[in-house]
C-alpha positions as CSV (number, residue, x, y, z in Angstrom):
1,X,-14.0,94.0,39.3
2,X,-13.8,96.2,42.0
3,X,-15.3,93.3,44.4
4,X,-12.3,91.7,44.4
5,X,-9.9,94.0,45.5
6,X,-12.1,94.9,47.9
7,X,-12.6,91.2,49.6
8,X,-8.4,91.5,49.7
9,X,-8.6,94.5,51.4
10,X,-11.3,93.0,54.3
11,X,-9.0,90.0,54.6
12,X,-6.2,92.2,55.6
13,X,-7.7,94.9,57.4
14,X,-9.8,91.6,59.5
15,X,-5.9,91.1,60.6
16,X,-3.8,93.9,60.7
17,X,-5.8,97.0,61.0
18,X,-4.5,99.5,64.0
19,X,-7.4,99.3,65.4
20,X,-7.6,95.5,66.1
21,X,-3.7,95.9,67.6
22,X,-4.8,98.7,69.6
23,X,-7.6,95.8,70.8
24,X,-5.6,92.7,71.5
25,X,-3.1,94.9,74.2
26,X,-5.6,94.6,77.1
27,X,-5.6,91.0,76.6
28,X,-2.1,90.8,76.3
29,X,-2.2,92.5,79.6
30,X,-3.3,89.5,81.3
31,X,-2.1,86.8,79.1
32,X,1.6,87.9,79.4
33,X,1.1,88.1,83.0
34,X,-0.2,84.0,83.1
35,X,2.5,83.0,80.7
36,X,5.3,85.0,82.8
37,X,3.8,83.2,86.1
38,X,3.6,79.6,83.9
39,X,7.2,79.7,83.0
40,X,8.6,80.7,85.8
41,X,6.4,77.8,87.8
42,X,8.1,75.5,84.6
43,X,11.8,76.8,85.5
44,X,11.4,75.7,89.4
45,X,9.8,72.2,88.7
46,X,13.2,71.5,85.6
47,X,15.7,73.3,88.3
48,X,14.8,70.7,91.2
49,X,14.9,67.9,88.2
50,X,17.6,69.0,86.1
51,X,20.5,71.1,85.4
52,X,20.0,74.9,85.7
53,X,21.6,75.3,82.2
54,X,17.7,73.7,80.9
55,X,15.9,74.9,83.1
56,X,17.5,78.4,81.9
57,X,15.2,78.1,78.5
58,X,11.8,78.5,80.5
59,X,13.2,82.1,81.7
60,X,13.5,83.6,78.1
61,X,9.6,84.5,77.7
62,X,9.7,86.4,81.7
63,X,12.7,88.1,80.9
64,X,11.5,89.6,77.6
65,X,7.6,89.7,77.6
66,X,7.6,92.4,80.1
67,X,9.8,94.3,78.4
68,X,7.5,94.0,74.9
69,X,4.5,95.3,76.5
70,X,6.2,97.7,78.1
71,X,7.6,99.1,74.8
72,X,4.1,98.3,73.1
73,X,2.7,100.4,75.8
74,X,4.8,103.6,75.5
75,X,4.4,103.2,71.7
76,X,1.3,103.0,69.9
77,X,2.8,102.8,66.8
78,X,4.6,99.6,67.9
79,X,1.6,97.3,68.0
80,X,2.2,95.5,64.7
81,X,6.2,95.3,65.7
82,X,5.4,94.2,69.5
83,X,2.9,91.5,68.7
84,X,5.3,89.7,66.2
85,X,7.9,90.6,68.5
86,X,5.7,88.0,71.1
87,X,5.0,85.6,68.8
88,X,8.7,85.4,68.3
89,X,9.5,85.4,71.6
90,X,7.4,82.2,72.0
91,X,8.3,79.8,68.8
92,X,12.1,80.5,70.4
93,X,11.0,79.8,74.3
94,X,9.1,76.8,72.6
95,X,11.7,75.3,71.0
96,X,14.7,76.0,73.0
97,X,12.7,74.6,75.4
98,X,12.0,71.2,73.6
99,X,15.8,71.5,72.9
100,X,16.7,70.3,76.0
101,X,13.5,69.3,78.0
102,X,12.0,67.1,75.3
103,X,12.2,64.0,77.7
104,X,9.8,66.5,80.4
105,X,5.9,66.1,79.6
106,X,5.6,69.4,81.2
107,X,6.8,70.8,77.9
108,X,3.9,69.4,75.9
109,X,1.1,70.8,77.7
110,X,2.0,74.1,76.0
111,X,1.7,72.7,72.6
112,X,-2.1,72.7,71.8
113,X,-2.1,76.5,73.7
114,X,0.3,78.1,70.8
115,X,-2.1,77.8,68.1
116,X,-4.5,80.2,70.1
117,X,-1.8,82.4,71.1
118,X,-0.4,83.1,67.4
119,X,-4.5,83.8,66.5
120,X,-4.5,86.1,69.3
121,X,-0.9,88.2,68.6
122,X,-0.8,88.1,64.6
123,X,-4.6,87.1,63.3
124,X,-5.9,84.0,62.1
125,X,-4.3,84.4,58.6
126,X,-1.0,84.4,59.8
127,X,-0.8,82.5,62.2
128,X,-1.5,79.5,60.3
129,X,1.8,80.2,58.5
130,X,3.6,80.6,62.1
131,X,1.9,77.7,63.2
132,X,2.9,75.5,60.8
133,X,6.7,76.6,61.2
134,X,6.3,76.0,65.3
135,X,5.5,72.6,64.4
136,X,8.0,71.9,62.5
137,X,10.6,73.2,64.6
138,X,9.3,71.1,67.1
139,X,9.5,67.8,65.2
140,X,13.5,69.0,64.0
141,X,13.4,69.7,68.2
142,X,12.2,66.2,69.3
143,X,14.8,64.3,66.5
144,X,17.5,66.8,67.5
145,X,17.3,65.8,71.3
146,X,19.1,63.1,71.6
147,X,22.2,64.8,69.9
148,X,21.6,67.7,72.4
149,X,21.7,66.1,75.4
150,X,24.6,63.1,75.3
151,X,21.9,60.4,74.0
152,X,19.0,61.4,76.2
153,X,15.9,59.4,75.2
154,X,12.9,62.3,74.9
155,X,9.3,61.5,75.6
156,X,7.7,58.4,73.2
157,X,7.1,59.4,69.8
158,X,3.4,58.0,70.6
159,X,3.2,61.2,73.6
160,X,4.8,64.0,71.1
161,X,2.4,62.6,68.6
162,X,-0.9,63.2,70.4
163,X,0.4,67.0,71.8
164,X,1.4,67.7,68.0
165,X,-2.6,66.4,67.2
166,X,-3.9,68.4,69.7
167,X,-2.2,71.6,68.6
168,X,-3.2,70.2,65.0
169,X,-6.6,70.4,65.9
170,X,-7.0,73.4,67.6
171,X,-5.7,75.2,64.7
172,X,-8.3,73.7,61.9
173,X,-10.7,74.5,64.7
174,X,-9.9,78.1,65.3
175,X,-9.7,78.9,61.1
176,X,-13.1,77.3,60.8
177,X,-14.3,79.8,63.3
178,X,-12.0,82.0,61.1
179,X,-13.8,81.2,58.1
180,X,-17.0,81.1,58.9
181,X,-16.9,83.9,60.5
182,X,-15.5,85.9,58.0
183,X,-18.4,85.0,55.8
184,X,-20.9,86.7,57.8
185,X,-18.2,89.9,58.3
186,X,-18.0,90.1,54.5
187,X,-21.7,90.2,53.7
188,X,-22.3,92.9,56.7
189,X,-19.4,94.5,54.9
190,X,-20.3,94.6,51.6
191,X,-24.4,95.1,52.8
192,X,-22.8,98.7,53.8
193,X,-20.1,99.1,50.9
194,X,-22.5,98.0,47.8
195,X,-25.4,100.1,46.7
196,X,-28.4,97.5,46.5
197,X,-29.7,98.2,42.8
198,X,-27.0,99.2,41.2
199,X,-24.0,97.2,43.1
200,X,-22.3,100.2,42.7
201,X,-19.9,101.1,46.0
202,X,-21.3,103.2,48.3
203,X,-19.8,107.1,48.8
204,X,-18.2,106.5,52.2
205,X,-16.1,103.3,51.1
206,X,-15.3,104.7,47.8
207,X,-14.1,108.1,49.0
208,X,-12.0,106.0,51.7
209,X,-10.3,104.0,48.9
210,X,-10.0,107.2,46.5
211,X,-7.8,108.6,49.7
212,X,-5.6,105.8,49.8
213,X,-4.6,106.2,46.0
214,X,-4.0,109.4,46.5
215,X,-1.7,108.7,49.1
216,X,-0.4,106.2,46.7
217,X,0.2,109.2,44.3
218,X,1.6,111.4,46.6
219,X,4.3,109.0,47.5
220,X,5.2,107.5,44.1
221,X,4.1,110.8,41.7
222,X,4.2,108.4,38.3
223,X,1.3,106.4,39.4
224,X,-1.2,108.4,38.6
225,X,-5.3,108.5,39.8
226,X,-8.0,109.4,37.4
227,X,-12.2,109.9,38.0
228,X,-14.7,110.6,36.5
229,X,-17.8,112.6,37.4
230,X,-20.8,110.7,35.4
231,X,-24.3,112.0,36.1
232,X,-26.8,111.4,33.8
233,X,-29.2,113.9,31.8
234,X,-32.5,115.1,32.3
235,X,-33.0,111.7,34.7
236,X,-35.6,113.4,36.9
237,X,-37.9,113.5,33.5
238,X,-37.8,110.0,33.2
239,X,-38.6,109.3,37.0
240,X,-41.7,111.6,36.6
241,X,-42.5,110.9,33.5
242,X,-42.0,107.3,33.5
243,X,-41.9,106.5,37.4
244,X,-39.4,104.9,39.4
245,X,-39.0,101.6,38.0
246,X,-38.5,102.7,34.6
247,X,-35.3,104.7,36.6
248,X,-34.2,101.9,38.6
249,X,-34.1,100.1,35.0
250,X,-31.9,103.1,33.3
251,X,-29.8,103.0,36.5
252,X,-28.8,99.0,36.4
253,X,-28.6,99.3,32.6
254,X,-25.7,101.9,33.1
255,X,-23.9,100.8,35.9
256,X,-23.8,97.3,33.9
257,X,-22.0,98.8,30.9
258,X,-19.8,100.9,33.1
259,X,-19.0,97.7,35.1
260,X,-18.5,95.4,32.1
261,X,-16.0,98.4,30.5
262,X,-13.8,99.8,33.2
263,X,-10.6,97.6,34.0
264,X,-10.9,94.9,36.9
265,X,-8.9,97.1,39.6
266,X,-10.9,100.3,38.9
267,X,-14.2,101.3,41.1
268,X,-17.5,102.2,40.1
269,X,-19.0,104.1,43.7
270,X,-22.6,105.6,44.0
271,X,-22.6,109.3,45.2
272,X,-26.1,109.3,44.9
273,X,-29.2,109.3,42.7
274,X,-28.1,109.4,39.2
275,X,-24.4,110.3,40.1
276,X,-21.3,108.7,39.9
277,X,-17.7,108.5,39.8
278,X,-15.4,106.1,38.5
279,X,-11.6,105.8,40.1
280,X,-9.0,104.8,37.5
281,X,-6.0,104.3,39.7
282,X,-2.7,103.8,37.6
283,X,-4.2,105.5,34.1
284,X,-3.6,109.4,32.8
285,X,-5.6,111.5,32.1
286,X,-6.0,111.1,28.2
287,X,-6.3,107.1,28.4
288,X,-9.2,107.5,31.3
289,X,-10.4,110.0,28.5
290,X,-10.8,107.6,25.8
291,X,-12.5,105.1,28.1
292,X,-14.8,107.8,29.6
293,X,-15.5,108.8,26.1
294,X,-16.4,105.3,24.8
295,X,-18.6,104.7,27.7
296,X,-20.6,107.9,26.6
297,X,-20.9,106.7,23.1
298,X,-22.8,103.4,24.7
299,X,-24.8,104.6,27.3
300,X,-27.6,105.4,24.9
301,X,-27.4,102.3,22.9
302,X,-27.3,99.9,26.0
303,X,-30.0,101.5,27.5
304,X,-32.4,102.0,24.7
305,X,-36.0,100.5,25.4
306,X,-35.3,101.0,28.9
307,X,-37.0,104.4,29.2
308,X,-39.0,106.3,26.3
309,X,-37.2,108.9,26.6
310,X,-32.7,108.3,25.5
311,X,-30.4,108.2,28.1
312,X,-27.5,110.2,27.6
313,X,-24.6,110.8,30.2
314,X,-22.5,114.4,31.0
315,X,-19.1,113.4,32.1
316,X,-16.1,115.5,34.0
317,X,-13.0,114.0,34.2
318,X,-9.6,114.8,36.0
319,X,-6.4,114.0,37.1
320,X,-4.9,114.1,40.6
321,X,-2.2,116.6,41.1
322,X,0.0,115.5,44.2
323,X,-1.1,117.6,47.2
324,X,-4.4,118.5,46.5
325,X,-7.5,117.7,48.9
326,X,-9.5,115.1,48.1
327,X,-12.4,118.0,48.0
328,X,-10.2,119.8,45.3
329,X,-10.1,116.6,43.4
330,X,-13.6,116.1,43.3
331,X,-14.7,120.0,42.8
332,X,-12.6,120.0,39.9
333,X,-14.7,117.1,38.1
334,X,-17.7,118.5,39.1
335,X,-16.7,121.8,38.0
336,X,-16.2,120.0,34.2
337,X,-19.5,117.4,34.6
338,X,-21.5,120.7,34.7
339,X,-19.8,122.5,32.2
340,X,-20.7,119.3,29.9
341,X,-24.5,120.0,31.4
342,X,-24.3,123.7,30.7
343,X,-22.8,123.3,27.2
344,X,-25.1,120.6,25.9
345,X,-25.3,117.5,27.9
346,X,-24.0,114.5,26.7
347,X,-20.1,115.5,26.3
348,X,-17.0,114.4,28.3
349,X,-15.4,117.8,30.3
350,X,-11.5,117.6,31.4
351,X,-9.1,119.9,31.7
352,X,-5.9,118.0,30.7
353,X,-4.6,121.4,28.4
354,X,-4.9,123.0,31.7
355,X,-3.4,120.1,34.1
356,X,-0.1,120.2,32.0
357,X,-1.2,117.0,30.4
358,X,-1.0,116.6,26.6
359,X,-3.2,118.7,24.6
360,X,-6.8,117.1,23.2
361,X,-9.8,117.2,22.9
362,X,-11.4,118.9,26.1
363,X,-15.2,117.9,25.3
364,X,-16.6,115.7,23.5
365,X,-20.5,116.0,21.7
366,X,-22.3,113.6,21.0
């Protein structure tokens, strides 16, 4: 259901939201600085020890870092583009490097650091992937060497081995953290998302992912967004007639059917009380209809012996038209959940004749 696409969302907003760019930059600020000042120590100890043609390869990241935070700085909008950029800028340093200084040990002291970096610059899911291509390039490095540099012999397999381990295991390390830390992130999210009884999404969440198909809409018109306003009747009467409980029962009954109905990708939310509205991204007007209607005919079957009194449902559906607030939106199916109240309760409202969609049905009795 609507969980899932939801934990897909955390994962990639944990990693690449503009807010958690906009929070690695001061660190950047004084990383960049200690790896500008590290290479350029590495480029005077290889120049008094070798040739200044590989020595050359430890200038690459002083010459170019500075200019990526500078652009990064004048451009917000470059975070994403900049911190790739870096993390670029160090796999080619890196193995250029090892290219021709693979008989140095100097080189390998960097080895177990990159992991952290790429966790730093691109976020822990990522950089596992960039991780794992670093290493390889560095073993293609260490067997291309020789070749390189007129049969030079590089440092013992035995060396390279322990500096790849090292690197190994302060990436595991550093996605455990991940992991585990993700876990606790996920159930402080989804504490705030879900609604407790009902495990219905919460407003705030839901009108935040509402916006984004919208936006969706707005940029591709034939993917359309349906909701549905559901609010069911007379439910005040059964808290004080019945009490609370007997509410909270009706309320879980509901939402279950609603749940174990509506498509995996669309979103039951909460608005409050006895209120809610169902997203049906990708589905017009008339097929949301037919599934808003059939949920209708259930609602008092599923939740008979629940309450004394039946439990019947007034619904209000519309479409998105491109350009509209999201206010707009949601007036519009409240404006047709209360004409189903004020015409008889227990009917679904929309306003497809009007909305250009095809003619039907625009309420349904039960």
């Amino acid at each position: 259901m609507e969980e899932e696409g939801l934990e897909r969302d955390i994962a990639g907003e944990q990693d690449q939201s503009p807010t958690l760019f906009g929070e690695r930059l001061p660190f950047l600020y004084i990383g960049a600085p200690l790896g500008v000042l590290a290479s350029l120590v590495m480029f005077y100890i290889e120049s008094r020890q070798a040739s200044w043609l590989r020595a050359s390869s430890a200038l690459m990241f002083p010459v170019f870092a500075p200019l990526l935070l500078y652009w990064m700085h004048r451009d917000r909008s470059t975070y994403e583009h900049g911190l790739r950029g870096m993390a670029l800028l160090i796999v080619l340093s890196l193995i250029s490097g090892a290219l021709l200084n693979f008989s140095s040990p100097i080189l390998l002291i960097w080895i177990p650091v990159i992991p952290l970096s790429y966790v730093l610059l691109l976020g822990h899911a990522r950089a596992v992937r960039w991780n794992v291509a670093t290493l390889l390039g560095l073993i293609v490095a260490y067997i291309l060497f020789p070749v390189m540099n007129d049969g030079a012999r590089p440092v013992s397999v035995l060396i390279f081995g322990v500096s790849l381990l090292a690197a190994s295991v302060s990436m595991l390390l550093s996605w455990h953290h991940y992991r585990e830390l993700s876990v606790y992130q996920r159930r402080l999210y989804e504490q705030a998302s879900y609604d407790g009884l009902t495990g219905a999404m919460m407003r705030e969440p839901g009108m935040e992912i509402l916006a984004r198909f919208m936006s969706q809409a707005d940029r591709q018109p034939a993917q359309a967004v349906s909701v549905a306003l559901l609010d069911l009747d007379d439910f005040k009467r059964i808290n004080d007639e019945e009490g609370h409980l007997a509410g909270d029962r009706v309320l879980q009954g509901v939402t279950a059917e609603v749940r174990a109905h509506i498509r995996g990708g669309d979103y039951l939310i909460r608005l409050g009380g006895e209120e809610f509205l169902i997203i049906f991204p990708g589905m017009q007007a008339e097929e949301a209809y037919a599934l808003s209607e059939t949920l209708r005919q259930r609602i008092p079957a599923v939740t008979d012996g629940l309450s004394r009194r039946p439990v019947t449902t007034s619904i209000g559906l519309a479409q998105y038209r491109p350009g509209e607030a999201l206010g707009q939106l949601l007036g519009r199916a409240d404006h047709l959940m209360y004409a189903a109240k004020t015409t008889g309760k227990n009917k679904v409202c929309t306003d497809m004749a009007s909305s250009g969609q095809p003619t039907g049905a625009t309420e349904s009795a039960g």
